[in-house]
N, CA, C and O atoms as a MOPAC input file, in Angstrom:
PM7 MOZYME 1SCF
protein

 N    126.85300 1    66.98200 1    76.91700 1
 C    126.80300 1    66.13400 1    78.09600 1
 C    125.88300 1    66.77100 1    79.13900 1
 O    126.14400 1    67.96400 1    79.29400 1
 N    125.12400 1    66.42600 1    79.71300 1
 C    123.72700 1    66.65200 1    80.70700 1
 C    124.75200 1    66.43900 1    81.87500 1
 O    125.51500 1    65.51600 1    82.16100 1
 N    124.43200 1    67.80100 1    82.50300 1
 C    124.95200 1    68.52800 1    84.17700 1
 C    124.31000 1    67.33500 1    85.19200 1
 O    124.78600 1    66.50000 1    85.96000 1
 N    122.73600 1    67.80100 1    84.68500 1
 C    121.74600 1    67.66200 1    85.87400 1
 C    121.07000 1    65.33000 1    85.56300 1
 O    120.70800 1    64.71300 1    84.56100 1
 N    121.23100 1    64.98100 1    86.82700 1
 C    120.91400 1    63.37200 1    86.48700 1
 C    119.59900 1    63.33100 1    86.81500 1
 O    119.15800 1    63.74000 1    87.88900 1
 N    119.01700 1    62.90500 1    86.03100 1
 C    117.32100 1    62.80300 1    85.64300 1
 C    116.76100 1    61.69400 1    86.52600 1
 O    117.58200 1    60.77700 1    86.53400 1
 N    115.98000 1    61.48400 1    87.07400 1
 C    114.94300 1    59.96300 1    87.60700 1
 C    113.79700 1    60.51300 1    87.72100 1
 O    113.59600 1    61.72700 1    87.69500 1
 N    112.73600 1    59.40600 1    87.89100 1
 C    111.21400 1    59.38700 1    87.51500 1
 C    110.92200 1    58.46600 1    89.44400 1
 O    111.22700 1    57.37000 1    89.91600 1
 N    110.38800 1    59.38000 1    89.83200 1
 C    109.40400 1    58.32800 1    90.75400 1
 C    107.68600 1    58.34400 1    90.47500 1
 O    106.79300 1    58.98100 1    91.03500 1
 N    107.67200 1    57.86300 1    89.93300 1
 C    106.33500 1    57.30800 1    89.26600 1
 C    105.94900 1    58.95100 1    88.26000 1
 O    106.48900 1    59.16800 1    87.17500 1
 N    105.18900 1    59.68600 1    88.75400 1
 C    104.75900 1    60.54900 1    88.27400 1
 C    105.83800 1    62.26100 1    88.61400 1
 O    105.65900 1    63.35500 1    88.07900 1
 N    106.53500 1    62.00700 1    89.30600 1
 C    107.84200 1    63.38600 1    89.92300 1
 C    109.17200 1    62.78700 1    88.98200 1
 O    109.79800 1    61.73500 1    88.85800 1
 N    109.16700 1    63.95900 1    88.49800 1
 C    110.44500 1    63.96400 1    87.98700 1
 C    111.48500 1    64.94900 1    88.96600 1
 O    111.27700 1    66.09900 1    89.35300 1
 N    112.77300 1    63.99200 1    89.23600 1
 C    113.62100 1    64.74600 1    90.24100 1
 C    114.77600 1    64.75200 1    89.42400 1
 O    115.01900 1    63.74700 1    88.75600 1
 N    115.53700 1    65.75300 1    89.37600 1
 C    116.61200 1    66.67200 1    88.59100 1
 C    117.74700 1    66.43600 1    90.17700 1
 O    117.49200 1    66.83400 1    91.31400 1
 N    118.91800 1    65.71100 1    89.73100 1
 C    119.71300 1    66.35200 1    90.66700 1
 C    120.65800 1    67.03400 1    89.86800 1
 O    121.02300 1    66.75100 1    88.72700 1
 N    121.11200 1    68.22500 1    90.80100 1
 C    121.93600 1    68.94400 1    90.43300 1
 C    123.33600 1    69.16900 1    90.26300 1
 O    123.84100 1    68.63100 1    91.24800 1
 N    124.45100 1    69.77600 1    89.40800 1
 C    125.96300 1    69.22000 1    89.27700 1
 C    126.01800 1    69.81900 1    90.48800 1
 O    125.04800 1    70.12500 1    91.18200 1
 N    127.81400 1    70.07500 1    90.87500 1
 C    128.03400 1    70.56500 1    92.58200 1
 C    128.26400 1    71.95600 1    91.80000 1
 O    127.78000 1    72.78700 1    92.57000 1
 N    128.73100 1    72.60700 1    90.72300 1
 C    128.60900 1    73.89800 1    90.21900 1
 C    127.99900 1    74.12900 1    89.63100 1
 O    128.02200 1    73.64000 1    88.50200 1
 N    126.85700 1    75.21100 1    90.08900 1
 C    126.46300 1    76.29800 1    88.77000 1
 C    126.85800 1    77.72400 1    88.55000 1
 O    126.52700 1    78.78700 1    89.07600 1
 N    127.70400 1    77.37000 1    87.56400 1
 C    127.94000 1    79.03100 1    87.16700 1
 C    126.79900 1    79.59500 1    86.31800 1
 O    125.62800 1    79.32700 1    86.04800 1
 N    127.94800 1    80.72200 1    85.96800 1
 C    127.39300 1    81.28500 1    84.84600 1
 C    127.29600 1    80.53500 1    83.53800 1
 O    126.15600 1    80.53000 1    83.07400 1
 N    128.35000 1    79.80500 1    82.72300 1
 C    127.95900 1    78.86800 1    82.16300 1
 C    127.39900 1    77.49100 1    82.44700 1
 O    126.50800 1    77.16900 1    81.66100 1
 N    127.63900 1    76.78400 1    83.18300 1
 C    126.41900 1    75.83600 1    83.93900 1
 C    124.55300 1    75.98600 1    83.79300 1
 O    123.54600 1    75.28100 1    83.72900 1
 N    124.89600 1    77.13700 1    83.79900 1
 C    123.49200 1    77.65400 1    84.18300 1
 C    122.72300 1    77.83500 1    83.07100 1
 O    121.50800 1    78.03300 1    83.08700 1
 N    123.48200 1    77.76500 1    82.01700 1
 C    122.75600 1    77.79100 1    80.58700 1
 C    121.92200 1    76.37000 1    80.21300 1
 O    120.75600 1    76.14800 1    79.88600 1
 N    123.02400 1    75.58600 1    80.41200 1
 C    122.77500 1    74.24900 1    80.15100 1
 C    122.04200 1    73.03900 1    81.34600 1
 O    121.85000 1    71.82900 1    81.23300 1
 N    121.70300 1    74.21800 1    82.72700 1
 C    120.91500 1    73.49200 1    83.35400 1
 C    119.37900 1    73.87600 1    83.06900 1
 O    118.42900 1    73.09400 1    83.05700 1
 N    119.35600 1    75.36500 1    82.82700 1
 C    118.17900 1    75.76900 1    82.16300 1
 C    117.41700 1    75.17900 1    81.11100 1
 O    116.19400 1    75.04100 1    81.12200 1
 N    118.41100 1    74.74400 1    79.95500 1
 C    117.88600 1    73.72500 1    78.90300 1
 C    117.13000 1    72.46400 1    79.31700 1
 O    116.01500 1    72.08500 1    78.96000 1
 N    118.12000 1    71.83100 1    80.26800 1
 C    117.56800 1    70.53100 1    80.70700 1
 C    116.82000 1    70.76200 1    81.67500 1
 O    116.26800 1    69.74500 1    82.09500 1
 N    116.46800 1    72.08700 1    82.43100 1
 C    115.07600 1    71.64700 1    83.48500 1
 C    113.99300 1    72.12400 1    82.04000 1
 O    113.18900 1    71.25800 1    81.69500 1
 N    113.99400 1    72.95000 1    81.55000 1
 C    112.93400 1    73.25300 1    80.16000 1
 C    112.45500 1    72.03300 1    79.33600 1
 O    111.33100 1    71.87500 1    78.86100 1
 N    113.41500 1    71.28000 1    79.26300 1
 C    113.04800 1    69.83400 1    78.81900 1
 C    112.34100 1    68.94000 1    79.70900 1
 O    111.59300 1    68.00300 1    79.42500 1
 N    112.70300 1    69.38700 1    80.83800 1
 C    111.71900 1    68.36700 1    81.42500 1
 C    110.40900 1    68.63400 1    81.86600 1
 O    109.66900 1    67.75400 1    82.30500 1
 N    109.93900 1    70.42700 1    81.71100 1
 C    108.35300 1    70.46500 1    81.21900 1
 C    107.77900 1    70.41400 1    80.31500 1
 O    106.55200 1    70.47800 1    80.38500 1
 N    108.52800 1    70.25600 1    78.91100 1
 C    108.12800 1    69.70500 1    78.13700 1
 C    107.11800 1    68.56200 1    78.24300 1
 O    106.01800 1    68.56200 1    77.69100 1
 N    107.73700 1    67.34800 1    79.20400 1
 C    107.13200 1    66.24900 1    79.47400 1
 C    105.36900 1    66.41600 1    80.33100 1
 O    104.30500 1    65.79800 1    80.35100 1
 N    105.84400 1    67.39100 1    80.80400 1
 C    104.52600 1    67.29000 1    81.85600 1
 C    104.10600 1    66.57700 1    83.01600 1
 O    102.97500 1    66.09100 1    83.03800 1
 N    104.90000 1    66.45400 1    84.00700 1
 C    105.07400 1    65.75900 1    84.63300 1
 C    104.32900 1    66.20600 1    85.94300 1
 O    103.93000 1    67.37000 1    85.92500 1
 N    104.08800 1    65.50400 1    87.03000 1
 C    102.97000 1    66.03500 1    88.08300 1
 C    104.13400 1    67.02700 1    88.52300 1
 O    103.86600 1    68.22200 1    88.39500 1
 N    105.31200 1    66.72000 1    88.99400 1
 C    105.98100 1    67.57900 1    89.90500 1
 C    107.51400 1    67.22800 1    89.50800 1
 O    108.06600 1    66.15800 1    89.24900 1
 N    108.09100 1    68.89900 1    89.58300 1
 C    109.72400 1    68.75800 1    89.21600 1
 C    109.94100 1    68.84500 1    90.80600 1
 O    109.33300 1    69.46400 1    91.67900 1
 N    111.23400 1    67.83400 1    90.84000 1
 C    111.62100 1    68.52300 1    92.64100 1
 C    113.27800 1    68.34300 1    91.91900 1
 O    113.75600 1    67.62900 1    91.03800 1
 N    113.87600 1    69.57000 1    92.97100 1
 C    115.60200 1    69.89400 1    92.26600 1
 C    116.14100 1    69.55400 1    93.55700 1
 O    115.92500 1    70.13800 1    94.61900 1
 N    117.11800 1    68.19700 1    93.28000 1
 C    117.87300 1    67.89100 1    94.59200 1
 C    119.39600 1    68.35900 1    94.29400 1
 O    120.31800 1    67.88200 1    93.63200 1
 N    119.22300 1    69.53900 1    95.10800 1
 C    120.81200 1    70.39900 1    95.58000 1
 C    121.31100 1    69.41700 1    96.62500 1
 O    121.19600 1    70.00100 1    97.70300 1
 N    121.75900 1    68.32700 1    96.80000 1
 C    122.06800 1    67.29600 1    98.03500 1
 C    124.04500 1    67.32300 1    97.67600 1
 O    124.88500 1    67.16100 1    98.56100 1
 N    124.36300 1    67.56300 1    96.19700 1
 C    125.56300 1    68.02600 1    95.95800 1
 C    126.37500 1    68.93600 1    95.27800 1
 O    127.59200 1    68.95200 1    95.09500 1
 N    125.36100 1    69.78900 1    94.89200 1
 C    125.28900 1    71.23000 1    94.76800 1
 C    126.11400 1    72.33900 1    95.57200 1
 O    125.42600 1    73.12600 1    96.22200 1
 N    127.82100 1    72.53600 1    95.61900 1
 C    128.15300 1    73.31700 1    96.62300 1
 C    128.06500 1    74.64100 1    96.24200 1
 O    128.11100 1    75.50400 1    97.11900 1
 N    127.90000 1    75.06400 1    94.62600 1
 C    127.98300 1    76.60100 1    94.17900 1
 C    126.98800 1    76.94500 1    93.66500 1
 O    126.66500 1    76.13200 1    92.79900 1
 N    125.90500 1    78.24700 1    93.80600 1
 C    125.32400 1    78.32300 1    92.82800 1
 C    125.59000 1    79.75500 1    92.58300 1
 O    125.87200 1    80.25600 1    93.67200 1
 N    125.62600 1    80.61600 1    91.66700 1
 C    126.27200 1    82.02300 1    91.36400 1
 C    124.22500 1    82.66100 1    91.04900 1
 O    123.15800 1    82.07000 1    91.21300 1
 N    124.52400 1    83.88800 1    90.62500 1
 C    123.33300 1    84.49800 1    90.79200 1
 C    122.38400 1    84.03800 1    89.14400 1
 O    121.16600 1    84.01300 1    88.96500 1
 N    123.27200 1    83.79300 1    88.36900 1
 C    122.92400 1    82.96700 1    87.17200 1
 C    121.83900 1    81.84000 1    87.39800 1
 O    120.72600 1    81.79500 1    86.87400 1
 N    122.26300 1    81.15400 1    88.07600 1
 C    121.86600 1    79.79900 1    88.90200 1
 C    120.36000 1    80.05600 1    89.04700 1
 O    119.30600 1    79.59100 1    88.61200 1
 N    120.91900 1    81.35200 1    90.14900 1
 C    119.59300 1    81.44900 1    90.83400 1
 C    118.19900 1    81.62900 1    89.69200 1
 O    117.12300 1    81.03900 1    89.58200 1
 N    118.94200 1    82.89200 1    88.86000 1
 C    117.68500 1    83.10200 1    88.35500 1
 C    117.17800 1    81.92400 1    87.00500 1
 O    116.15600 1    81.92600 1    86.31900 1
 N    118.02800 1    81.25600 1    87.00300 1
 C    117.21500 1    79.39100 1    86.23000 1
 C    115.87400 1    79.16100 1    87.09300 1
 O    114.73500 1    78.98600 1    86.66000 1
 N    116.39700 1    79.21700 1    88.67700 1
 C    115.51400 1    78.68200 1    89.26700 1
 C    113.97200 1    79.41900 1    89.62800 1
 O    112.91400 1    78.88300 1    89.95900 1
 N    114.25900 1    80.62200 1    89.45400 1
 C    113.27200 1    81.46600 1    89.05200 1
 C    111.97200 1    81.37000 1    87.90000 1
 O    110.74200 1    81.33300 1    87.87600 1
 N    113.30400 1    81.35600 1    86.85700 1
 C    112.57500 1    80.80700 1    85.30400 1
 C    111.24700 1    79.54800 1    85.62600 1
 O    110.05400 1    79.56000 1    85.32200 1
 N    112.01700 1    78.61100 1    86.30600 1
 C    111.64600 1    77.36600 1    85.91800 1
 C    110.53900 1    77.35200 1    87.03700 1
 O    109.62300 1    76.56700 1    86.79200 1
 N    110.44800 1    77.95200 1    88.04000 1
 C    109.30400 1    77.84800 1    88.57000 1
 C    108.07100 1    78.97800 1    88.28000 1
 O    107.01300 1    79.09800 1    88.89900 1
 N    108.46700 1    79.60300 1    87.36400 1
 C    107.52500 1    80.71600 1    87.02800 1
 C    106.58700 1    79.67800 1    85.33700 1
 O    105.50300 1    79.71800 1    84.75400 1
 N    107.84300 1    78.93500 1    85.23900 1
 C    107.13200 1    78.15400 1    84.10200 1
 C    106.34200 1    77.17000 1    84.28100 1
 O    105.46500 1    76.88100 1    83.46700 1
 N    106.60800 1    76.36900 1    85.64200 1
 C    106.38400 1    75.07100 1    86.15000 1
 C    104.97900 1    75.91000 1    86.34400 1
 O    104.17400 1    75.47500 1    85.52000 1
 N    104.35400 1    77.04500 1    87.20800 1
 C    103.65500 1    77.38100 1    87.69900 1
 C    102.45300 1    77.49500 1    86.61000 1
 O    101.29000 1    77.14600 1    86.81300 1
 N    102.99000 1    78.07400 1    85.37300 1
 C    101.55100 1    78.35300 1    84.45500 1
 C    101.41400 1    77.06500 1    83.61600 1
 O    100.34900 1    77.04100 1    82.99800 1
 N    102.04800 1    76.20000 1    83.46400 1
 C    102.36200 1    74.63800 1    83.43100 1
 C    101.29100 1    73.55000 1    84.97100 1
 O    100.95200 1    72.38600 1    85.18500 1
 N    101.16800 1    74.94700 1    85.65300 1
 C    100.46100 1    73.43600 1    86.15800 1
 C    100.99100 1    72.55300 1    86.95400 1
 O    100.26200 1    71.78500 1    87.58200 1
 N    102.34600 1    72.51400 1    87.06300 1
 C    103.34400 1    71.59400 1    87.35700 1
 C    103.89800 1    71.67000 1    89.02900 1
 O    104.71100 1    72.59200 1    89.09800 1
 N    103.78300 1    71.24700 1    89.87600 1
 C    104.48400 1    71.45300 1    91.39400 1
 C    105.82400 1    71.01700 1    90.70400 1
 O    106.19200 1    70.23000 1    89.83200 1
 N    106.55300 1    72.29100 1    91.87500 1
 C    107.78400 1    72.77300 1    91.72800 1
 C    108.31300 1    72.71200 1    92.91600 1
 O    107.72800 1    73.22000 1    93.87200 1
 N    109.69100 1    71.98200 1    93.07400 1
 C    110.31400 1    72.60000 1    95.20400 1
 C    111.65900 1    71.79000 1    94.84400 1
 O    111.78300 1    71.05900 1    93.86100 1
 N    112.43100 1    71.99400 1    95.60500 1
 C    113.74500 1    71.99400 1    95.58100 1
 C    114.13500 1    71.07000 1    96.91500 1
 O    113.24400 1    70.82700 1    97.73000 1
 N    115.11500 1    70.69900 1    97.06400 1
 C    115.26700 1    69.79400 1    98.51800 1
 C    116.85400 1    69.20900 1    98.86400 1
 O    117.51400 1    68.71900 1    97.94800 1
 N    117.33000 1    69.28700 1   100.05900 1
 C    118.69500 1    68.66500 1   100.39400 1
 C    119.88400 1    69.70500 1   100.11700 1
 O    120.94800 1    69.45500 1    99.55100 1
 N    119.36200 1    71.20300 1   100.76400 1
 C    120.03200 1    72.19600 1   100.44300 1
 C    121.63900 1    72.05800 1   101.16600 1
 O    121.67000 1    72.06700 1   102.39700 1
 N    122.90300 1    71.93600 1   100.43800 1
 C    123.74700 1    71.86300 1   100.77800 1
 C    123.73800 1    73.69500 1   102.13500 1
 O    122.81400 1    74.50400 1   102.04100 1
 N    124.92000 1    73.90200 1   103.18100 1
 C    124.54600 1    74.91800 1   103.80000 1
 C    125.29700 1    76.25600 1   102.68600 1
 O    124.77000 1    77.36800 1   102.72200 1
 N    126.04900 1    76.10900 1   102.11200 1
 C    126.13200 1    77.55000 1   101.13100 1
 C    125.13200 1    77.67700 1    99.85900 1
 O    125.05500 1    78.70800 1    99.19100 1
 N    124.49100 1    76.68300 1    99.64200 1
 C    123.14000 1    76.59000 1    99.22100 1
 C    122.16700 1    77.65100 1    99.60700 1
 O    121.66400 1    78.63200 1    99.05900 1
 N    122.08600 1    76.92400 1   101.04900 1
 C    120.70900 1    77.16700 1   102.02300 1
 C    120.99000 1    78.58500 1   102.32900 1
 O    120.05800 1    79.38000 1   102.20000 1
 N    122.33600 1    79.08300 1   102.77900 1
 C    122.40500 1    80.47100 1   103.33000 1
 C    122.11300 1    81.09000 1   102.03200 1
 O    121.26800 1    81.98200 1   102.10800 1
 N    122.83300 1    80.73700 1   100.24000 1
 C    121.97500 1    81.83000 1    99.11500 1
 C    121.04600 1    81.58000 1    99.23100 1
 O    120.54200 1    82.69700 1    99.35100 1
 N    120.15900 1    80.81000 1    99.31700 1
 C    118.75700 1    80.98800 1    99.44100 1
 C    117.93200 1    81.43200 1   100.35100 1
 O    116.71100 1    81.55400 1   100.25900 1
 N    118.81300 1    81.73900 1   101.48300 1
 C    118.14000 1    82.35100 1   102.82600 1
 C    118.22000 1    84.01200 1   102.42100 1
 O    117.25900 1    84.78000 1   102.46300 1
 N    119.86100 1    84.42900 1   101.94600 1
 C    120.22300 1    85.77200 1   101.94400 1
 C    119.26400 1    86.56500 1   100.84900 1
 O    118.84500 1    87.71700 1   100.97100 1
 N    118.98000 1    85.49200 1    99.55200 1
 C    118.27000 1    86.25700 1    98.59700 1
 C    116.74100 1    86.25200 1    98.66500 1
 O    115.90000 1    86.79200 1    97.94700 1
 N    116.65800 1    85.60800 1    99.56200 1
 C    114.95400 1    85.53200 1    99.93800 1
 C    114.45800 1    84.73200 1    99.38000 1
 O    113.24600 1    84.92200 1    99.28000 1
 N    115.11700 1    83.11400 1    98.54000 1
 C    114.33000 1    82.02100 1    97.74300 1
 C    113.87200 1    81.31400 1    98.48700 1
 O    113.18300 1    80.36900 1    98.10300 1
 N    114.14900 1    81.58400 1    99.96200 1
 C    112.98800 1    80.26800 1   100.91600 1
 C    111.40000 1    81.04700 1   100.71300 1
 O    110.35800 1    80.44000 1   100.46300 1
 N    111.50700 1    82.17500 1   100.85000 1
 C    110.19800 1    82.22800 1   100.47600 1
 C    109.58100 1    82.33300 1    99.37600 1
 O    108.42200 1    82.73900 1    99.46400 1
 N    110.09100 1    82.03300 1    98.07400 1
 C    109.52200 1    82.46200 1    96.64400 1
 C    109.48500 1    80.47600 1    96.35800 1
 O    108.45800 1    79.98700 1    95.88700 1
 N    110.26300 1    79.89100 1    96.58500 1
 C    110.45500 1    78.20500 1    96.18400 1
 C    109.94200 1    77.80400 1    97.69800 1
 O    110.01800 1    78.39800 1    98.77400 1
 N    109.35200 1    76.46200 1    97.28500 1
 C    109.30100 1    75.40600 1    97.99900 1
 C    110.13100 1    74.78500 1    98.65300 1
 O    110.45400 1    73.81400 1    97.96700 1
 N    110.88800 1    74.78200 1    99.97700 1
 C    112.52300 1    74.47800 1   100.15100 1
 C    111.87900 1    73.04800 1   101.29300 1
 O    111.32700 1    73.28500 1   102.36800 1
 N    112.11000 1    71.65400 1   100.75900 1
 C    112.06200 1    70.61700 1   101.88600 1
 C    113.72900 1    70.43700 1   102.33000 1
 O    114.68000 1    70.96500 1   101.75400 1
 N    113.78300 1    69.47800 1   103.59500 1
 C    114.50500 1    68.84600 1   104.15500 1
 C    115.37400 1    67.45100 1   103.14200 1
 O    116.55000 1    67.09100 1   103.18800 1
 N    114.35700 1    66.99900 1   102.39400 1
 C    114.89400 1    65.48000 1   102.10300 1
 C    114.27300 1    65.43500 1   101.25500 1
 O    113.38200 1    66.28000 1   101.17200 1
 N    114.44200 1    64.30600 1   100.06200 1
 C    113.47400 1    63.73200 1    99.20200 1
 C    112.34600 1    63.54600 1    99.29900 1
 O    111.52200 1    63.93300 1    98.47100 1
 N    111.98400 1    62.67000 1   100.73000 1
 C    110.84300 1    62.03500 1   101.39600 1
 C    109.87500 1    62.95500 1   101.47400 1
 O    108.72900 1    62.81700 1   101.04600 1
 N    110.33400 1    63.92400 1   102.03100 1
 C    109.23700 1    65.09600 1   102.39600 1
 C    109.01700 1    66.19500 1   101.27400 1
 O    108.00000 1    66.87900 1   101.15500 1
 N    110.14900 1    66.24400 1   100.47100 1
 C    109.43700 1    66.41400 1    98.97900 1
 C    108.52000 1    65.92600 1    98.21800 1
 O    107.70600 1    66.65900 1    97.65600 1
 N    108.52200 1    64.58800 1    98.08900 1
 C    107.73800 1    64.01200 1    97.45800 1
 C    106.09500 1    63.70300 1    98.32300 1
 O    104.95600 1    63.63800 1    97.85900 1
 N    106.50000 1    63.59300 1    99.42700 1
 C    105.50600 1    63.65400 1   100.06100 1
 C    104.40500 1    65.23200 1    99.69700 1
 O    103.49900 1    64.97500 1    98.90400 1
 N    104.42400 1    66.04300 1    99.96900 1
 C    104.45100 1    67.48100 1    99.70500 1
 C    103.50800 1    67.43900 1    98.69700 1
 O    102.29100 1    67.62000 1    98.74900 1
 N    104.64700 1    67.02900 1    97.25200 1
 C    104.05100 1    67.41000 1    96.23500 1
 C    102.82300 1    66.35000 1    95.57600 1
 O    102.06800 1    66.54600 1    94.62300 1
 N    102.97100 1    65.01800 1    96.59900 1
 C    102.34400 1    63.66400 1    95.98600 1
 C    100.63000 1    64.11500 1    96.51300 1
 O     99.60400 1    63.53700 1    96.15500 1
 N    100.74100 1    65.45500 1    97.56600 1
 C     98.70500 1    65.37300 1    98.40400 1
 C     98.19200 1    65.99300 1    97.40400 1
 O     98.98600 1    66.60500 1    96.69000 1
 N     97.12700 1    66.01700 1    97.14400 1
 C     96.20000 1    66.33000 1    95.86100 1
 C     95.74200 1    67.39300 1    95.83900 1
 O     95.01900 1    67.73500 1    94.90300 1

């Protein structure tokens, strides 16, 4: 059964995320963001909008997947950081290694300029 719910806006593929990632979570969200560069898509964006846990497992998926997205070619950013989200990503320093928007809008916006 797939964690993460998949949609297409035209050329962005957006991943939202379950409200837990553990340590096991994190296996099987890894699979399914890997599948979705498979596709090749202009841009992954990961909406944490109900995302309340992510453990250090988590984190480093999100690592993976933008280190892959990157030699892929692929824009990568994340968006709708719940606040125990936003503070792991503040405390471990992922605002500055990821792309962190406000909203969808300004995600896609972002990743849609050429």
């Amino acid at each position: 059964m797939a964690l993460c719910t998949i949609r297409q806006k035209g050329t962005i593929t957006i991943a939202a995320l379950p409200p837990q990632i553990d340590h096991v979570a994190a296996t099987e969200v890894e699979k399914e963001l890997r599948e979705l560069v498979l596709h090749a898509p202009k841009a992954i964006l990961l909406d944490f909008s109900k995302t309340e846990y992510v453990s250090s497992s988590g984190l480093r998926v999100f690592l993976v997947i933008a280190k892959i997205t990157q030699t892929a070619r692929i824009s990568y950013g994340v968006f709708s950081l719940t606040r125990f989200v936003d503070h792991i990503f503040s405390i471990s320093g992922f605002r500055k290694v990821l792309p962190v928007y406000d909203n969808e809008e300004a995600a896609i916006r972002a990743v849609s300029r050429p």
